[in-house]
N, C-alpha and C positions, 0 to 999 in steps of 0.2 A: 446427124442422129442416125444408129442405127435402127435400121427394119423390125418391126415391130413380129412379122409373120414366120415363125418358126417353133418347132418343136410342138410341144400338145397346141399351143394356142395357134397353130397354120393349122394343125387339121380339123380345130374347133371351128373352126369362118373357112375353111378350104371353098366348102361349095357358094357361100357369098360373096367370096371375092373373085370368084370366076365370074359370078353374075355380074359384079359390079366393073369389073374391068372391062367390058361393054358400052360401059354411061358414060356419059359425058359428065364431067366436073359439075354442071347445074344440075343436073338429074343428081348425083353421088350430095351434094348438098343441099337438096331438098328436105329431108328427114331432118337436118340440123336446125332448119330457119320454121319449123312448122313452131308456133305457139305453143303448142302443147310437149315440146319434145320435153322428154326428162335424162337429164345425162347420166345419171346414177343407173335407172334400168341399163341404156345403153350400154354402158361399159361391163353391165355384169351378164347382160348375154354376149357380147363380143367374149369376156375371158373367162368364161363359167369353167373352163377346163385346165384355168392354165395354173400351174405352179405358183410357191412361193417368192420361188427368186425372179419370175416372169415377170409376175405382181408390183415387185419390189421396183421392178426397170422400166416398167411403164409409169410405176408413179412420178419418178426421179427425172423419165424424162418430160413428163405433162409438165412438175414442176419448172425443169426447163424454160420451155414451150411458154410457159404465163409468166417468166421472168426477160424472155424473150420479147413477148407480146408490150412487156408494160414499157420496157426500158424502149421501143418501137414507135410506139405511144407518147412517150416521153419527149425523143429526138423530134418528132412530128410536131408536137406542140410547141416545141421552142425553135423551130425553125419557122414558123407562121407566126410567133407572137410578134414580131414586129408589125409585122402588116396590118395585124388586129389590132394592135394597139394604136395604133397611126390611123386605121380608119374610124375607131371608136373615139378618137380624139378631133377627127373630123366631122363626126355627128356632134360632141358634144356644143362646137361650136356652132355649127348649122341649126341646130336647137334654141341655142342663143340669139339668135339674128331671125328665126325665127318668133319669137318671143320678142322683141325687141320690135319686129313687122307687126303684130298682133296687137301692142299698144301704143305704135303710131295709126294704125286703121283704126283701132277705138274710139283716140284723139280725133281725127279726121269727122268719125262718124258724127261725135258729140257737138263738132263745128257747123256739119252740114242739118244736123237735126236743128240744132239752135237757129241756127239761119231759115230754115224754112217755118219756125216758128214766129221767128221775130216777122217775117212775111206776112203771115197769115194773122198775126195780131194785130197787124198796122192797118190791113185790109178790112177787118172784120171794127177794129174803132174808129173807123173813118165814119164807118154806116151808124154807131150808135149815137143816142142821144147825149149831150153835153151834159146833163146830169149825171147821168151811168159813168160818163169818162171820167167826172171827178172825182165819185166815190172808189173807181176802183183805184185810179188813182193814187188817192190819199192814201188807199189803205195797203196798194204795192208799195209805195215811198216807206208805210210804217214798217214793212216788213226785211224792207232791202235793209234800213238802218239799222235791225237787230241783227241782218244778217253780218254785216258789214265789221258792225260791231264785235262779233263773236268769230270773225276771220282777224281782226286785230289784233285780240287777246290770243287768240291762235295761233298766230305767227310769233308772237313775242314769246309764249309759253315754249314752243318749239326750236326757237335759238334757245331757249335758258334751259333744256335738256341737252341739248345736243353739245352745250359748252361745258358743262356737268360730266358728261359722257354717259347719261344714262340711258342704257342703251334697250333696255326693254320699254322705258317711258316713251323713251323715241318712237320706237317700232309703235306701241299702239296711239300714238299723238298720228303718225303718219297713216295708219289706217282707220284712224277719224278722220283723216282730210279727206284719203280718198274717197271715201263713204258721204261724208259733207260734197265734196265735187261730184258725182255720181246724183246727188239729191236736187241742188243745186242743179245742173242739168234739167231735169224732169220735172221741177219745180218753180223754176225762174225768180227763186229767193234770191238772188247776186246779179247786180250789175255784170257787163261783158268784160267792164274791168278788173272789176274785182274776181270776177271770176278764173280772168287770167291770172292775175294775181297770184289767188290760190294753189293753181293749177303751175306757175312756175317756182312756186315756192318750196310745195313738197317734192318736184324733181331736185329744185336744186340741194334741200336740206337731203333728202336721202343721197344724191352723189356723194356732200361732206359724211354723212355716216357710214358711208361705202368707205373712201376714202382713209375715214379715222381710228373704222375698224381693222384696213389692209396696215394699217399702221402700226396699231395695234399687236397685231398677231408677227408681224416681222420682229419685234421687239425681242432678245433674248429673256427681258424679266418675266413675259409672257407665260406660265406655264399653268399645266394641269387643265384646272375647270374655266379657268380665266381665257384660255386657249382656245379650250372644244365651246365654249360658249362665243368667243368672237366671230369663230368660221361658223358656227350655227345661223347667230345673227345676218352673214355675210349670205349663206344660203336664203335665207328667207325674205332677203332683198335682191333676188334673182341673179345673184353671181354666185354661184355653186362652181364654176368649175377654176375660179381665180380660187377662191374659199378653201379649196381643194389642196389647189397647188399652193397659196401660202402656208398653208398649216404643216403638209409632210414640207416645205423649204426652211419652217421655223423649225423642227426637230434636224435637218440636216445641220443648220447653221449652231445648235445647240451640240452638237453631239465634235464637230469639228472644234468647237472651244473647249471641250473636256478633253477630248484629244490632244491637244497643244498644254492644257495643266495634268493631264498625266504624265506626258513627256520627260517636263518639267521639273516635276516631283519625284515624279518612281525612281527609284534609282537600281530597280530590278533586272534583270533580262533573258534573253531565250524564252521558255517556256514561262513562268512566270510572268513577263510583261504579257504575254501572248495572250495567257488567263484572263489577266486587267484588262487588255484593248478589246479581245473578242467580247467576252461581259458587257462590255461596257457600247458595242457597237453594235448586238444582235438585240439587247435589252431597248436601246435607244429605238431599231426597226420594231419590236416589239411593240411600243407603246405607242409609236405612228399606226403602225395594225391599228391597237385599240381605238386610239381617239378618231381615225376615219370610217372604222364600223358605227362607234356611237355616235356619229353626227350626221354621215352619209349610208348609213346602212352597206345593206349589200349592189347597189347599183354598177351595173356593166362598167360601166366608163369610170368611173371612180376606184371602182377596182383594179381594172388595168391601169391606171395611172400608180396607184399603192404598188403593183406587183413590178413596176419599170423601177417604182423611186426603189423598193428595196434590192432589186438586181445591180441600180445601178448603186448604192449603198456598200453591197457587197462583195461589188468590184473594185470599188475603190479600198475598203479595208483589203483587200487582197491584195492588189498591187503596192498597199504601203507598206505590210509587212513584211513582204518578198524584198521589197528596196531598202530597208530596216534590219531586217533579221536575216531573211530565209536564204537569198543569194549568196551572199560573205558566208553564211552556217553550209550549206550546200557543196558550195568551190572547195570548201575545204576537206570536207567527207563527212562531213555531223550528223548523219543521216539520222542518229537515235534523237538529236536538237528537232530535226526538220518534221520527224515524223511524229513527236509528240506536238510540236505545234501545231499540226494539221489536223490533230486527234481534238485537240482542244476546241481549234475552231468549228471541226464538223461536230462535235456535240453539241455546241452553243445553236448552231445554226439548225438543228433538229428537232431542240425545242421548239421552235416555230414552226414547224408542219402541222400541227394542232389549227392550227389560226388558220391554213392553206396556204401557206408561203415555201415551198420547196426550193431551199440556198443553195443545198449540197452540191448540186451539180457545177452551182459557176462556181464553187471552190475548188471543188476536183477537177474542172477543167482549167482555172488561174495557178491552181498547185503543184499539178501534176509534172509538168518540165523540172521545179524545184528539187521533187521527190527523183526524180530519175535522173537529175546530174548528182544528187547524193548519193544517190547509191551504185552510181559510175564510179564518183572519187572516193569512196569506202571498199568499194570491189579495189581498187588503186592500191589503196592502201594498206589492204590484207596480202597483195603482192609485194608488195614492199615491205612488210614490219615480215614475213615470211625469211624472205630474202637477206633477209638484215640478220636474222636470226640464226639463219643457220651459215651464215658467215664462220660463225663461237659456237656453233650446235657441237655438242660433244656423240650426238647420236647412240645415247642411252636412254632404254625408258624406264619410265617414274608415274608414277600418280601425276595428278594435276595438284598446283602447286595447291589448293585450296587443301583438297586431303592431307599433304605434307604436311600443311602446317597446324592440321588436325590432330597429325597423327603424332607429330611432335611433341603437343601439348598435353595427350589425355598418353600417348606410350602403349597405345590397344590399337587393331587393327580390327576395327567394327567392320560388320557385313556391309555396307553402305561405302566404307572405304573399300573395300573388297570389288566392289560392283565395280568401280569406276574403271574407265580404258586408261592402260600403261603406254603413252605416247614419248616422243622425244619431246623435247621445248619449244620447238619450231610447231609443231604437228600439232602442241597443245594450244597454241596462240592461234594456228590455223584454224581447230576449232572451233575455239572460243567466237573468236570474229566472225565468222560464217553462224553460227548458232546467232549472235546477236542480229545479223543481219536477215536474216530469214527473220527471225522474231518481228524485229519492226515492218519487213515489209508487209509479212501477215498483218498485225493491227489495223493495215489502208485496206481492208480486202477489196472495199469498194472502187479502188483504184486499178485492180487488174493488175499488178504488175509480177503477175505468181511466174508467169514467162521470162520477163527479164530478169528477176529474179535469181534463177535459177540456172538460163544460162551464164550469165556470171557467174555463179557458185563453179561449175564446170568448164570456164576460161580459166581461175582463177587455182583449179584444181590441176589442171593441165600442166599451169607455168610451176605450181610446188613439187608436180609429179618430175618434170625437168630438171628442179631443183636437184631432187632426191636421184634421179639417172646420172645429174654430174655430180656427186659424192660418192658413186661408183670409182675405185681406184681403174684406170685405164678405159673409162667411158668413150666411146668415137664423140660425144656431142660436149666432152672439155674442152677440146679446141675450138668448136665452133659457138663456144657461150663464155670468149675469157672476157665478157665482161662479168659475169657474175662470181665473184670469190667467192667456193664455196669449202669450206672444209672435211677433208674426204674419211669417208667412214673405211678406216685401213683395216680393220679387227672383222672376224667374221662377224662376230657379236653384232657391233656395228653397224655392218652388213643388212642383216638379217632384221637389225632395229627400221630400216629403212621399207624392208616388203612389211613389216607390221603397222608403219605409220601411214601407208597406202591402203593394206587392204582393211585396217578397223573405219578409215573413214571413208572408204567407196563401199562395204557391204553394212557398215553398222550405225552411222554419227552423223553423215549428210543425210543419208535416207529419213531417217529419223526427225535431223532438223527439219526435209522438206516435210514434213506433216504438218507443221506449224501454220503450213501456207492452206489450209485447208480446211473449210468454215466448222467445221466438228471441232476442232481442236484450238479457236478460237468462243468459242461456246464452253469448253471444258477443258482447261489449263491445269486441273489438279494434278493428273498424273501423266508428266511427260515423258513416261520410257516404258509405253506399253511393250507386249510380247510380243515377238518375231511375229508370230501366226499373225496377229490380229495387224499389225506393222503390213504385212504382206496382201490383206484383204482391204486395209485400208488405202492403198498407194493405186491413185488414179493410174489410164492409161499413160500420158505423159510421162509419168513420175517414175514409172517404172522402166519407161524407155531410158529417161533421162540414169536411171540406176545403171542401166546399162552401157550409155556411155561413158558411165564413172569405172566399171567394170576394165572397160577395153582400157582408159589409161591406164588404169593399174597391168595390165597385161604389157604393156612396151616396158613398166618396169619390170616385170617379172624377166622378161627377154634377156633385158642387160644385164638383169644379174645369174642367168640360167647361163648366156652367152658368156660372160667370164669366168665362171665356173668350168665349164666345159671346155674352153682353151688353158685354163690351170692344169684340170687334170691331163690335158693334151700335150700341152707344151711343157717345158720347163723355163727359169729366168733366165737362161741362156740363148732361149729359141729352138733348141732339141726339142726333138719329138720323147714324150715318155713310153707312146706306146709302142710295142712290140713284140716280136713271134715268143719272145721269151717271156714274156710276162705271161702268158698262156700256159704254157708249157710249167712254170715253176706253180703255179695255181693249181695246176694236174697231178702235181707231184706232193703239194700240201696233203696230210692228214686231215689239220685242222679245218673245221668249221668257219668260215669266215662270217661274222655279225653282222646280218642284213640289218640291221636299222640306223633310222635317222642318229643325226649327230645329238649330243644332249642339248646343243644350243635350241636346234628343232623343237625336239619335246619337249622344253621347256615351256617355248614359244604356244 
């Protein structure tokens, strides 16, 4: 980024930043970390002096700076999310086994309490009288029987829910036991056996309910409310983090059998299946989202678990339709195939940023090799249908064939056909392909590939400008290019049709295309042939470099054809020299005027 300190705004802060060039980095950012700083003052006594266009260049570059910052931000995050997630998933368990320690030391306590009871009861009715021992006696025996009684019908009640599957009767049958166990305790309404009884009974019934609801939930009929209610259940019987992992494994296991009957069915392809599969595989992470917010909230751990399943969800969709579509679409040069299915998927997968689930990245990073052998073997390709072309190039220009066959049909030459650039056939295919291809790779802006891009355009431009050097009649670079048949433009006309197929598209129709690549003009597609001027104010530093290496190829054609012009009028087809003392002389001796101007082919041109 360039230096911000020039022009009015260096001699606005001149004498602060003398001060400041003194301090140290902690000193110079003390002002920023104060609580109270206000950025907005800030920036307006720093540029209280400075111009419009100042203004402009500081904003563009701040924006920068915070797109810098996030995507920084970003890399950071997901270079650590493993480890977070790996250690969040080691807490989750540590929690479990702690809990699990928690109601074995209950158990324990409950054994030791009773035990010291039973101690002190035996001790203290030894000392009583034999009538006292009877009555209470008789009237613990009445009591233990009702209890006894009412853990029978209890346990029978409790298998005839559990074989029901009812699973909310369960849940509170099983926190009557515990509650009855818990009283029991404190109470010594239950014999020691029965009390075990109880006490192995609602372990074991709640394992089978654990059990029958993991079962449950693995089930593909499994859906909806039947679903988030299983793993709900499953939670509130202290296995939250199996609960967790069955339910996103029950939509994984859901979403791969729709996959396999879309297959099957669709008889679609390229973009179109792309449509159906991405729909139908960011919908599916969608509704995993929903159903683990409604059952598990927002908790740490649970969350990084939903944010691995859907990464790992959407790595797998990416790698199937790379191995389906995108690679065979790619090898070949389908780049407009490759680049709408990538469009498809990144917009499905942004729906989901709402919910906090940001996909895009592991697509553009599983995609991006895809996108850039297509548009290796499309660059290929614009070489070769070039090449092929002007093999038959007659090296006249025309309209493009779309106006022809406009003009053909209405016999008026509208303004609009008027505008259009008069190329050869080859020039116009070259075009054409290069315009489409800047087109699509704009649509990925997110992808960055404005670079590659482009240098392509200018390989590609190089090997046509080559093309157009050996249809020069007596070129030096025929010999050393006969692999390429090319047919030679003999006529001046011709000729001359060749510096015009150069220089409309290195000063007028690439420049132009490249804007395509440039977030303005992906925002605002209506009118794509603005003015020169505004052409000119718009074209980044790069862009305009790169304009000028399109300049210089067209300059080694200018050469060959300045260079065989000027051995014509030198020599003659014999190898005589034309010029001589006489030619001077009889010039001296003309009356006439001789016609300084260009040839009509010229001013035509």
């Amino acid at each position: 980024m360039e230096p911000l300190t020039r022009g009015s705004f260096s001699s606005s802060i001149g004498d602060s930043a003398e001060l400041e060039g003194n301090l140290t980095l902690s000193d110079r950012l003390k002002a920023f970390k104060n609580s109270h700083f206000d950025p907005d003052a800030y920036i307006t006594s720093k540029c209280n002096h400075m111009n419009e266009k100042e203004i402009r260049l500081l904003c563009s570059q701040l924006v920068e700076l915070k797109k810098a910052s996030a995507e920084e931000m970003r890399k950071s995050v997901y270079a650590n999310y493993s480890a977070f997630i790996r250690t969040s998933k080691e807490i989750s368990v540590l929690e479990g086994q702690l809990l699990s320690l928690r109601n074995l030391l209950s158990s324990q306590t409950t054994l030791v309490h009773r035990l010291a009871e039973g101690v002190r009861n035996d001790y203290f009715s030894a000392n009583d009288d034999d009538y006292v021992n009877e009555d209470i006696s008789t009237f613990k025996n009445e009591e233990l029987s009702v209890s006894e009684s009412w853990l029978s019908d209890f346990l029978d009640n409790l298998e005839v829910l559990l074989a029901e599957k009812r699973v909310d009767e369960v849940l509170a049958a099983l926190d009557q036991g515990t509650s009855m166990l818990e009283e029991a305790n404190g109470n010594h309404t239950l014999t020691p056996t029965a009390l075990f009884s109880l006490q192995n009974a609602i372990s074991e019934q709640r394992q089978k309910l654990v059990d029958q609801l993991a079962e449950t939930t693995s089930q593909l009929s499994t859906r909806g409310a039947e679903l988030r209610s299983a793993a709900s259940a499953l939670k509130v019987l202290g296995d939250g983090t199996r609960a967790h992992t069955l339910l996103l494994s029950s939509h994984h296991q859901k979403l791969q059998k729709n996959i396999q009957s879309l297959r099957s069915s669709s008889t679609a392809s390229g973009a179109a299946f792309t449509a159906a599969l991405s729909q139908l595989v960011f919908s599916t992470i969608a509704q995993g989202a929903r159903d683990s917010l409604a059952v598990f909230g927002e908790e740490p751990a649970y969350s990084s678990e939903l944010v691995t399943w859907a990464v790992k969800e959407t790595e797998g969709f990416a790698l199937f339709l790379k191995r389906l579509i995108l690679a065979s679409t790619a090898s070949a040069g389908g780049l407009r195939v490759v680049t709408e299915c990538v469009q498809i998927c990144l917009g499905h997968s942004s729906l989901l940023e709402a919910s906090g689930l940001s996909l895009s990245p592991v697509l553009l990073r599983l995609f991006r090799p895809c996108v850039v052998e297509a548009l290796c073997a499309y660059i290929k390709r614009i070489e070769q249908s070039s090449a092929a072309l002007a093999a038959a190039e007659d090296w006249l220009l025309s309209y493009p064939p779309s106006a022809e066959s406009s003009l053909s049909s209405t016999g008026l030459l509208s303004h609009s056909i008027a505008s259009q650039p008069k190329l050869s056939i080859s020039a116009h295919r070259f075009n054409s392909m290069v315009q489409d291809l800047l087109e699509d790779v704009g649509s990925l802006e997110s992808m960055q590939l404005d670079g590659l891009a482009l240098d392509g355009v200018l390989e590609v431009f190089n090997s046509y400008v080559d093309l157009l050097i050996n249809a020069l009649p007596g070129s030096t670079e025929n010999e050393e290019n006969v692999l390429n048949i090319i047919r030679m433009a003999e006529t001046e006309t011709q000729q001359v049709a060749l510096l015009a197929n150069a220089s409309l598209l290195a000063d007028e129709l690439l420049p132009r295309a490249a804007l395509k690549l440039s977030p303005s003009s992906q925002s605002n597609r209506v009118d794509m042939t603005p003015r020169r001027a505004s052409e000119r104010q718009n074209l980044l530093p790069e862009h305009r470099e790169w304009k000028r290496k399109l300049q210089r190829l067209v300059d080694r054609l200018r050469d060959s054809f300045c260079r065989q012009h000027a051995l014509d009028l030198i020599f003659t087809e014999d190898g005589d020299i034309r010029l001589n003392g006489q030619i001077y002389t009889i010039m001296d001796d003309s009356t006439e005027e001789p016609e300084w101007f260009p040839s009509p082919i010229f001013q035509a041109i």
